[in-house]
N, C-alpha and C positions, 0 to 999 in steps of 0.2 A: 492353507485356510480351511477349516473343518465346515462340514455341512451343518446348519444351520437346525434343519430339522430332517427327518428320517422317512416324515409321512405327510399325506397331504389333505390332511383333514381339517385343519384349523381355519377358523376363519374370520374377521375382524379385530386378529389381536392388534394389529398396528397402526393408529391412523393419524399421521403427519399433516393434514392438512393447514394451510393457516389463518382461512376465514371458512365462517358459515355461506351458505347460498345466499345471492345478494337478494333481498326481497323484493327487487326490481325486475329481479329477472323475467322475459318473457318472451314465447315463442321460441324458434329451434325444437320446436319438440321431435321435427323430422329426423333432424340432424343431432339430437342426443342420440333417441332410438337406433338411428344406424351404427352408432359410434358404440352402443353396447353392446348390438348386434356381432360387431368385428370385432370385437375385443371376446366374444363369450364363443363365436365361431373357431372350430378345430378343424375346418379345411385345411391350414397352414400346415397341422401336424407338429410333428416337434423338429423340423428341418430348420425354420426360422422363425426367430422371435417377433411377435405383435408391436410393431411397433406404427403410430399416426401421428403423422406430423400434421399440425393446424395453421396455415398461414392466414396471414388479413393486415391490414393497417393498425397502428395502435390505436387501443380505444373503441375496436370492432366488439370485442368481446368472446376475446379467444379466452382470456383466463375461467371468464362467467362460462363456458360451457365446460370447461375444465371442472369446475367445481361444480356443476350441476351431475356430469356423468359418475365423479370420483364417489357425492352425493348418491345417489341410484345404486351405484356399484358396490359399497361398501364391503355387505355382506359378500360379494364374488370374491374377494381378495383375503387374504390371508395379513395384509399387508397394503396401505395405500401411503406415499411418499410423497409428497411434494419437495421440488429447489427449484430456486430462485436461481437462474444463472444469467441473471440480468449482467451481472460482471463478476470475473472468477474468485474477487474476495466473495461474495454472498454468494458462489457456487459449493467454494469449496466450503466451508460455513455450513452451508445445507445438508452436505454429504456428509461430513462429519456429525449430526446431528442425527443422521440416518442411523448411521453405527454406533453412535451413541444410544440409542432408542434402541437397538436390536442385542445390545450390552458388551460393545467390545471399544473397544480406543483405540478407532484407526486416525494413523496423522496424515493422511491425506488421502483425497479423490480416490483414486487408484484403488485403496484399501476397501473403501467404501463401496468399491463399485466391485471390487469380487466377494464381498459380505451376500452382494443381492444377489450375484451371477451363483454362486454357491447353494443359495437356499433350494430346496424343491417344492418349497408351499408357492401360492401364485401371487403375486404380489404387483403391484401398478403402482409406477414411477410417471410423474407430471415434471417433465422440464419446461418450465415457464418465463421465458423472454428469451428466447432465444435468436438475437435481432442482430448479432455480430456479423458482417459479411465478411467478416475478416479469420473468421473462428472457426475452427472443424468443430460441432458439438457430438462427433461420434467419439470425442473422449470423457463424454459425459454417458453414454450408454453402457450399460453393464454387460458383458461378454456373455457371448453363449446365446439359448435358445428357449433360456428361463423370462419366463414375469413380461408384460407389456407397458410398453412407455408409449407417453403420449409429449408433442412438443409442439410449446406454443410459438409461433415464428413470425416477424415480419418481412423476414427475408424467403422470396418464395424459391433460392436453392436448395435450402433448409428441406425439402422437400425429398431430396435425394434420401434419406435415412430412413424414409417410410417404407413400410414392407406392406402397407396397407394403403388405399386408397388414397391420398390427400386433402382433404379438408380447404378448400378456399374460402372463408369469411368473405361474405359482403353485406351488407345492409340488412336491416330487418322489412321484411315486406311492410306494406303500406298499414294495414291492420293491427300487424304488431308495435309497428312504429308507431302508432297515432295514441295504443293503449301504455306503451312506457312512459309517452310524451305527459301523458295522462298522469300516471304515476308518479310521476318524478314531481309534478309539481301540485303533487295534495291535492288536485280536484276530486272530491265525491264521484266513486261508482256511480250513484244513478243519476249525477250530470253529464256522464260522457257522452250520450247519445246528442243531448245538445250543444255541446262541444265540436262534434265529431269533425264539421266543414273547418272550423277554424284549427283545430289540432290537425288536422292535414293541409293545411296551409305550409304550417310549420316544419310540416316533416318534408314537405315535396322542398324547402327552401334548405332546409340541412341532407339532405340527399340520406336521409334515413340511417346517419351514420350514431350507434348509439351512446358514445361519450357526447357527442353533439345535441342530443335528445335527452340525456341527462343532464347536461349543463343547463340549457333551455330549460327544463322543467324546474332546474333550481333557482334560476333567475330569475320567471316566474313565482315559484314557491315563497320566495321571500318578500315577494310583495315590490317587487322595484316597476311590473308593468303588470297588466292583466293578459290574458290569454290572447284576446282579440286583439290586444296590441303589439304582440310580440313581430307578428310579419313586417308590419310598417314599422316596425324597430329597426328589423335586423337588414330591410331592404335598403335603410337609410344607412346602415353600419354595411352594406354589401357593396354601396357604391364607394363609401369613402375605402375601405377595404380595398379595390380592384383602383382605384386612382392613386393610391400612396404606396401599393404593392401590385404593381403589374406583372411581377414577376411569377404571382402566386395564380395567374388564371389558370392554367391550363394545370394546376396541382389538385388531385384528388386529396388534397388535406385544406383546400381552402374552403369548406363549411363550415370544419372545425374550427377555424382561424375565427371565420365569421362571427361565431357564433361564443370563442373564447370572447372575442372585440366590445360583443355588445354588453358583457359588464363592464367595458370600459369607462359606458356612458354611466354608470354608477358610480365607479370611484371618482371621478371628475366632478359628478352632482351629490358627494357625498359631502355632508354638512361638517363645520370644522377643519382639520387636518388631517383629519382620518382618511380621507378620499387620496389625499397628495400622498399622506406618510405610506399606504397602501399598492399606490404606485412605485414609488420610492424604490421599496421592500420588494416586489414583484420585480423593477430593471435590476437591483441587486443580484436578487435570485438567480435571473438570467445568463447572466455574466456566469455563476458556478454553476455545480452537479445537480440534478433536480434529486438527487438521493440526501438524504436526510442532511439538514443542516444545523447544527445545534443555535440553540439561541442566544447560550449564555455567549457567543462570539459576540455579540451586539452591547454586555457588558463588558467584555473583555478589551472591547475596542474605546469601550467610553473611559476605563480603566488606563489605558494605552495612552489615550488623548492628551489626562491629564497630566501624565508624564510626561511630555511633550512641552505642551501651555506650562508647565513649573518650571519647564528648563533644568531640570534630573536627566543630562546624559552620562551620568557618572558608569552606568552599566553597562551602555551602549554597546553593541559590537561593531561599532560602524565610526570611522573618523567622521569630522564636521562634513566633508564636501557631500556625503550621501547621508546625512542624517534623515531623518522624518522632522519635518516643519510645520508649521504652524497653515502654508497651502496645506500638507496632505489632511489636516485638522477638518479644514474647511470645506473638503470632499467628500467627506462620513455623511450619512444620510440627517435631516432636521431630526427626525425622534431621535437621535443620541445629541444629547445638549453637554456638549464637552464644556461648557461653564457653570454647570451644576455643580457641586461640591458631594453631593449624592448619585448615586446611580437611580433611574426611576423610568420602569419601565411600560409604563402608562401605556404613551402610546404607542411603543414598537408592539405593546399586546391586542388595544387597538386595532392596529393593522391586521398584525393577524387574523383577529375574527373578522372584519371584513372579507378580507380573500378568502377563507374559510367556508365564510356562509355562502357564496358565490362557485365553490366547488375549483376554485383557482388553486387551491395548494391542500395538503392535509398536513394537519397537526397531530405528532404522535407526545404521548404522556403517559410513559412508564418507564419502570427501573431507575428513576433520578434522572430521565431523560426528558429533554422539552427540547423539540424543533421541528424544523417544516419542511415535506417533500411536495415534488410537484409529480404529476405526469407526463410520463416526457413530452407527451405531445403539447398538452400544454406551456412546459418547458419551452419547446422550439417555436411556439408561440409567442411564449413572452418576449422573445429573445430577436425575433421577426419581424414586430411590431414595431422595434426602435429602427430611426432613422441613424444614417452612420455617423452621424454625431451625437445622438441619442445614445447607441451604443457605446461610443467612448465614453462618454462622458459617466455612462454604467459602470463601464470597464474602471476607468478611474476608481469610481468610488468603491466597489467591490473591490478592485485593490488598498485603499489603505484602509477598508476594515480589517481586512487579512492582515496589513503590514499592523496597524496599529494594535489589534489584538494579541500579536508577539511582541507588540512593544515595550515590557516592561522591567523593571530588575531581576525578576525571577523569568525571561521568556523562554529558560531551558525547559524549567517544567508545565509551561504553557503547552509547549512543542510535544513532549512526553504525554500530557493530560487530554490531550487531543488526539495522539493517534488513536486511540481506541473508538473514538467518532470516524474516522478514518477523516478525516480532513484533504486526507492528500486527493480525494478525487474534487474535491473543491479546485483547491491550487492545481492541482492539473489543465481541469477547466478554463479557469481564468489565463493559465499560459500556454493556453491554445496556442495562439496567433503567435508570430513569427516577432521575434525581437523588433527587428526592422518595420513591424506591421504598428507594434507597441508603443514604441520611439516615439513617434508624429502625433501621439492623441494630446501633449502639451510640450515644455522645455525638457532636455533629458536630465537636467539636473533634479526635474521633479520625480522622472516615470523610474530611473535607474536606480532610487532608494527603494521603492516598491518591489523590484526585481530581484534589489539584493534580499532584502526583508524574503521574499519568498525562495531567496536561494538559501538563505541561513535554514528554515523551514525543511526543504532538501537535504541537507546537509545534516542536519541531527536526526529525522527520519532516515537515514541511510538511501534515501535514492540516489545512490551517485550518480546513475546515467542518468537520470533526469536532470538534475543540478549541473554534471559535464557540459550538456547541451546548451543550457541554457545559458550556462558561459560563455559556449560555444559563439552563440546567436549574437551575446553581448560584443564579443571579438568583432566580429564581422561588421556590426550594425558600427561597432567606435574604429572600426580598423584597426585594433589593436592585437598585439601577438603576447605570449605570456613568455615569449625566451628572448622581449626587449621591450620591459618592464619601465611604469614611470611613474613618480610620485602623484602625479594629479588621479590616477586609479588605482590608488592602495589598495583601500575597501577592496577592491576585485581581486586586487591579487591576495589580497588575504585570504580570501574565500576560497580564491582559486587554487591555493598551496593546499591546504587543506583536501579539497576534492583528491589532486594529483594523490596526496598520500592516501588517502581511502582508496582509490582507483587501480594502488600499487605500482604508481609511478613516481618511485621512491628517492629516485635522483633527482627527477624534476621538483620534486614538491621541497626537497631540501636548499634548491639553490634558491627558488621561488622566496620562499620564507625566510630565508638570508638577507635576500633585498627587502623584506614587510620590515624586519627589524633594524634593520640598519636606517634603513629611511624614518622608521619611525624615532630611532632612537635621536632623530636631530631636532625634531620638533615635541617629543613627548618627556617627559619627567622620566628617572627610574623606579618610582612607584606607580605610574598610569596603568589601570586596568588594560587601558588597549594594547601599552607596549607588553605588561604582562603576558597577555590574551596570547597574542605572535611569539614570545619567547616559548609559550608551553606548546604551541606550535610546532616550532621549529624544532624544538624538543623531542618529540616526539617522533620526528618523521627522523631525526637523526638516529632516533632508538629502530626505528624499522628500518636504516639503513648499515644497523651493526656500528654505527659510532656514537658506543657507550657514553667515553669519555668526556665527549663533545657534550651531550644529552643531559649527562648527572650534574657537569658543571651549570647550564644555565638553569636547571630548574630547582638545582639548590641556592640559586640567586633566588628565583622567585616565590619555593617555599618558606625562604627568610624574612622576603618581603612580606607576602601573606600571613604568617603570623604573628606578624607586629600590627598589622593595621585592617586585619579582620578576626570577625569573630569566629570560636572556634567548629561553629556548626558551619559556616558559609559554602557554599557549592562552591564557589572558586580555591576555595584555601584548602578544600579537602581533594577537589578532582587534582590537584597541583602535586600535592603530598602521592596521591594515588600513582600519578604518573610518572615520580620521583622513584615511588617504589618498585614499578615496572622496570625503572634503569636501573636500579642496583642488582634488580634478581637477573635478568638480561647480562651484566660483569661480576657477575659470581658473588655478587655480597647479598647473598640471600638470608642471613641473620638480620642485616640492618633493613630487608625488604620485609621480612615478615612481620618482625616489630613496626615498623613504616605501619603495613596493613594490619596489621589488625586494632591500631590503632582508629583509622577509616574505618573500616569493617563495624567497633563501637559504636561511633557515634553519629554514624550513618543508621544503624540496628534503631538508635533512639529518635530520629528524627524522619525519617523517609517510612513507606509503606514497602511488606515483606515484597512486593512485585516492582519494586520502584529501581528503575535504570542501571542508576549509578551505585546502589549497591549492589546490585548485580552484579555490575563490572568488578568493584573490590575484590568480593568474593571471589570470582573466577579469577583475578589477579593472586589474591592468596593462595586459593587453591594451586597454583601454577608453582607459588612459590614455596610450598609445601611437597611438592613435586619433588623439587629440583632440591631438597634438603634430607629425601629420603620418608617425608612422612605420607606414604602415598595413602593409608588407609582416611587419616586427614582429609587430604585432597579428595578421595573420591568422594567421603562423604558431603565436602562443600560443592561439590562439582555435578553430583545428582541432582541434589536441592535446586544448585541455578537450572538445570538443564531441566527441571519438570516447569520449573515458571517460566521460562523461555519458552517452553513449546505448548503452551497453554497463551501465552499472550501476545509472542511475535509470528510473525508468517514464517513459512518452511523456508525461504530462502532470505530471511533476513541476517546479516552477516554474523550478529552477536549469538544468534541461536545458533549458528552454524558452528561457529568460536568454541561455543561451549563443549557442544556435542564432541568439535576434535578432540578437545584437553583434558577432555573425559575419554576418550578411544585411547587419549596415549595414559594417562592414567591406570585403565584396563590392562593395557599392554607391561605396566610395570609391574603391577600383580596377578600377571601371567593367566591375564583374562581374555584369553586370545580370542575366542571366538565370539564373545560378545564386543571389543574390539574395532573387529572386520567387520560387523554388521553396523557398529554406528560408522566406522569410516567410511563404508562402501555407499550407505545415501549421506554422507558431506560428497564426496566427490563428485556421488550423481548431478549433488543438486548443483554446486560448483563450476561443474563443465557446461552445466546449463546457461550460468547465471553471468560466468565471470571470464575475462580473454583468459588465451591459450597461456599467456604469459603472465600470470597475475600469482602473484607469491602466495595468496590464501589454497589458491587451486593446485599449483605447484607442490605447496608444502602437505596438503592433506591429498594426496599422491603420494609424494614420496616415505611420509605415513603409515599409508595403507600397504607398502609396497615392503616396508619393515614388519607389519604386520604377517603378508604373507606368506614371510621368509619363516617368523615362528611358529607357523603352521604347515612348513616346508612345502608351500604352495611358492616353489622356486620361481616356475618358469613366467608364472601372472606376475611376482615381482619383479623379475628381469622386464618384462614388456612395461612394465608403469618407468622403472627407475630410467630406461636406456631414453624414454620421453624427455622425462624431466631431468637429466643430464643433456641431454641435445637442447631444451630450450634452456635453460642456466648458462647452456657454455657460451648461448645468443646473447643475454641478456645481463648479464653479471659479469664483471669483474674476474678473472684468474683469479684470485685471493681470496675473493666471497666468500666469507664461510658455507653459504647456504649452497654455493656450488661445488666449493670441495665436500659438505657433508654427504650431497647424493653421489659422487664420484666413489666416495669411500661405500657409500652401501652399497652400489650396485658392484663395486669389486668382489665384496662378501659375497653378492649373488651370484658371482661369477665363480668364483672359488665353489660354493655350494653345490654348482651346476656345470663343475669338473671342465671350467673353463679357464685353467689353471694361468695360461698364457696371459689371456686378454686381464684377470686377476689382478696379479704382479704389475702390467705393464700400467694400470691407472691406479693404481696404488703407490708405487714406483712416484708417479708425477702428486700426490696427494701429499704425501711425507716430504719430497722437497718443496712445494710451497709452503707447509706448514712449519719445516724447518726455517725456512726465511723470515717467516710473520708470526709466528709464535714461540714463547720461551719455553724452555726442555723442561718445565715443571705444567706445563696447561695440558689438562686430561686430553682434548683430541691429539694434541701431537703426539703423546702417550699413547692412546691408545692405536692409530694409525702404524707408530714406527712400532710397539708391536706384533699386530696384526703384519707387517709386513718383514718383520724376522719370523713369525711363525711359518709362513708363504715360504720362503727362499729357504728355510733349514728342514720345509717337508719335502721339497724340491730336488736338494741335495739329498735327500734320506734314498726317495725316490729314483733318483739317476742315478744313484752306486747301488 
């Protein structure tokens, strides 16, 4: 990584910041000045880096002093940075933003953080929320002895990383407190003096906490009480407060509480439906992430409904017993009027500005973007407030927004069109709670559509260990086992086979999905989308289990069927053909594969956008099968193409960007691109062993790889230590006859031969050529190549020995 710059003269070229100074701000003047004190102080030397950590309660106003000093500071830096590492998508987000700004394209953290450890200009890094007690945030600190970081924490171990003083937030004094209180709620400067008794009222009752004092002042501000009245408001909301939440007295966050509570008494006395629908919207909230929630889900769900109320399950992914009902209808909040024939968002917007103006949530509106965060505190607020039936009955309705908003014929690209909102910390949220916790908030025939609805969710975002789990939780809560399978829980096991094969439990998910289809086939048509759905299933997981044969035949039943009685753009008709083509190039019929695709590849070109899923996936299918026909210059160039929008759109360890990058390393390798190659395999692997078990055929296979790569870099001996792994887990977990565990038996022999271990060679080579002699006919390239490679062994042998 080169030095950035060579001298240390520059100064305000870089400023990351992401708001202005809030015009609220007040007081700390103490506590900036010290903080620019130690940050411009060279006692430290250059032994260790500047670094202060700021703890306090949310809401203190750790960020506000962050942006007051970075403010002051400016001109001292070379360079000022802000991230968010509220959670490591909008960490790493940030860092990448940084080195994007400094003019390089690093793809991850890491990269980022020795861009800044590298520079010798002075530069000031602000990590802001850094509230994880679960999290090291020293792998958010930039190495070395360069540039000073500041971090904001509610966690006071957080503190350990300071090399400078610690910073403990608490309250603003009385004075200050009484002039924000002031502020926040548009009273006239030269009324404050008559003010004064009653605005310290106020503050001595929120214990000078100052999201408490800006709430307060906006609840005032809007005219719901006057100034003089706010005490006798909120003493009247303190007691109902400590009698409905006992729990919360002896909590240093219950002024906040307080003091969220007292526009409760507004939405309640709020004229029309606006007060209700506003509450509504606010238990919703609760239930998910207080990080940005889009709105259009509120249409998407009313959208949902109506498919529903038509009685359209023709797209359904779910048999009748766990469908979505005309109950989960009736769970959605009043402003979605699922009997409208229109969508009309009147009053979900309504609502909005209520909570708005009240400082209950904020509304963002850019980039084609409309939705609502909270703070968290506020958040654990809303969410505090409900009684445990209150709460369920949130939970519910938050759930069949979620189910109903994928409910529709298109709900694959609902799924797709939302990860970039990141939705999964939504559903994450809402599946907090323990299956067993979830179960008892109605009948399970109601809650277990919703669970599945959010396992489908799972499932095409790639979180398999999330979705595993939650399977998991369903096992236990129904008592049911998935290796003694029953028709009354298909839906689950459908989902469930599915998982196993993404999971790379390639036997399991194949018998799994034997039983989806055979059970289905007694009660469904052989045209039913559903029996379809499990045929291309089990299809599939037969192709990752190496049974071609099995694979190509049902899914040229269901490619037959699909183009008789779908259209020819349809997602289902074309992902069918796709997966068809997958099987042929998989048993050597890669003329009829590439024709297959690039048939797809068309009319997916004309219909989908250049960053869209599913033609992604084609492409990198063709490319594959471009490969394996000799046209590698083809392949690489379709194989760049995916692999620059994959890593521009999916995370570093999401499986498809992982996919690409291999088949692009072994691409490389065929046009003898070795050493760019080994640098894309060596981070799949990394991330792999991070992400994936010891045993898992993705990890496995981009190892053994990597481990071919080595060999034609004659980096023998790092190929021997990968191969001799992944032949000891293969020989665990595979079949004698598996291809995938004779093909590493046979590389690591070459490695052994290379590395004049002539013996050990022969003798697993020896065993490689008779299994293949058994299960393969004397014209298939591996046994060829094999019983070659093993007359070349035994006649250099013999050269050898006489």
């Amino acid at each position: 990584m080169p030095l950035l710059n060579k001298a240390c003269t520059a100064r305000n070229v870089h400023w990351m910041v992401p708001r202005s100074v809030n015009s609220l701000f007040i007081g700390r003047s103490e506590l900036v000045q010290r903080i620019q004190n130690a940050l411009r102080n060279n006692d430290l030397g250059k032994s260790s880096q500047k670094r202060l950590v700021i703890t306090g309660i949310g809401g203190i106003g750790k960020s506000e002093v962050c942006l007051q000093v970075a403010d002051l500071m400016r001109e001292d830096f070379w360079g000022v940075f802000w991230v968010d590492v509220g959670n490591p998508s909008t960490a790493k987000n940030g860092f990448l933003a940084v080195a994007k700004a400094l003019g390089f394209s690093a793809k991850g953290v890491e990269e980022s953080l020795q861009l800044l450890s590298n520079t010798k200009d002075r530069w000031l890094l602000v990590l802001d929320n850094a509230d994880d007690p679960e999290f090291d945030y020293a792998a958010y600190i930039p190495s070395g002895n360069q540039g000073a970081v500041i971090i904001t924490s509610r966690v006071r171990e957080c503190s350990q990383h300071s090399t400078l003083p610690t910073e403990a937030l608490e309250g603003l004094d009385e004075e200050h407190s009484t002039q924000l209180l002031l502020k926040a709620a548009h009273i006239p400067k030269e009324s404050w003096q008559s003010c004064k008794e009653q605005a310290r009222a106020i503050v001595g009752l929120l214990g000078s906490h100052t999201l408490a004092l800006i709430q307060a002042g906006a609840y005032i501000a809007e005219n719901y009480c006057q100034l003089s009245e706010y005490a006798e408001e909120y003493k009247q909301l303190r007691k109902r407060l400590l009698r409905h939440y006992p729990k919360q007295q002896q909590s240093r966050y219950q002024h906040v509480y307080a003091t969220f509570e007292a526009s409760i008494t507004v939405l309640n006395e709020a004229k029309d439906e606006v007060g209700r629908d506003a509450l509504d919207l606010l238990a919703v909230f609760s239930m998910l992430h207080s990080d940005m929630l889009p709105l259009h889900l509120f249409r998407d769900a009313w959208k949902g409904a109506r498919h529903v109320l038509e009685g359209d399950h023709d797209d359904d992914k779910m048999d009748g017993t766990y469908a979505l009902e005309q109950w989960h209808v009736s769970q959605l909040p009043e402003f979605i009027d699922s009997q409208a024939n229109e969508w009309d968002d009147y009053r979900l917007n309504k609502a909005c500005a209520l909570l708005t103006s009240l400082s209950l949530v904020t509304r963002h509106r850019s980039n084609n973007l409309d939705g609502l965060s909270m703070h968290p505190l506020a958040h654990a607020w809303a969410k505090d407030r409900l009684e445990d039936k209150q709460q369920q009955a949130a939970w519910m309705c938050a759930g069949c927004l979620l189910a109903m908003s994928w409910n529709q014929p298109e709900m694959w690209q609902m799924f797709r069109k939302h990860r970039e909102l990141d939705l999964k910390l939504h559903l994450q949220s809402l599946l907090s709670p323990s299956v067993e916790t979830m179960l008892p908030y109605d009948t399970r025939d109601m809650i277990i559509p919703i669970l599945l609805k959010s396992g489908w969710a799972l499932y095409t975002w790639r979180e398999d260990n999330s979705l595993e789990s939650l399977l998991q939780g369903i096992y236990n809560a129904l008592q049911i086992v998935p290796h003694n399978p029953s028709k009354e829980h298909i839906e689950i096991w459908n989902l469930a086979g599915l998982n196993l094969t993404d999971m790379g439990y390639i036997r399991e998910a194949v018998e799994l999905l034997k039983y989806v289809v055979q059970m289905r086939k007694t009660s469904l048509s052989k045209t039913s989308p559903l029996q379809l759905d499990s045929q291309c299933a089990l299809a599939v997981a037969y192709t990752a289990n190496r049974q071609t044969e099995e694979a190509i035949g049902l899914l040229e039943h269901v490619v037959k069927v699909r183009e008789t009685t779908l259209a020819e753009t349809h997602h289902d008709r074309l992902a069918s053909q796709h997966n068809l083509a997958l099987a042929y190039n998989d048993s050597g019929q890669t003329k009829e594969a590439i024709e297959l695709l690039e048939h797809v590849v068309k009319i997916r070109e004309t219909t989908v956008a250049e960053t869209h899923p599913e033609w992604l996936a084609s492409q990198h299918v063709l490319a594959m099968a471009y490969l394996d026909s000799s046209q590698t210059k083809e392949a690489i160039e379709l194989l760049e193409h995916v692999v620059k929008i994959r890593e521009t759109t999916l995370a570093e360890t999401h499986p498809d960007r992982l996919t690409s990058q291999h088949v692009l390393a072994i691409a490389y390798l065929e046009s003898s691109q070795t050493k760019e190659a080994i640098v894309l395999l060596e981070h799949v692997v990394k991330v792999r062993e991070t992400t994936l078990a010891e045993t898992h055929p993705d990890r496995l296979t981009s190892q053994h790889v990597l481990a071919i790569a080595y060999l034609e870099s004659s980096q023998t001996k790092e190929a021997i230590e990968l191969l001799e792994h992944v032949v000891k887990v293969r020989e665990t977990t595979l079949a004698e006859t598996h291809p995938d565990r004779l093909a590493s038996q046979y590389t690591l022999a070459l490695a052994y031969w290379d590395n004049s271990q002539t013996k050990e060679a022969v003798r697993l080579l020896e065993h490689v050529v008779k299994i293949r002699q058994i299960t393969l006919p004397a014209t298939h390239p591996d046994r060829q190549a094999s019983e070659g490679c093993l007359a070349f062994m035994q006649s250099e042998l013999e050269l050898y020995t006489s």
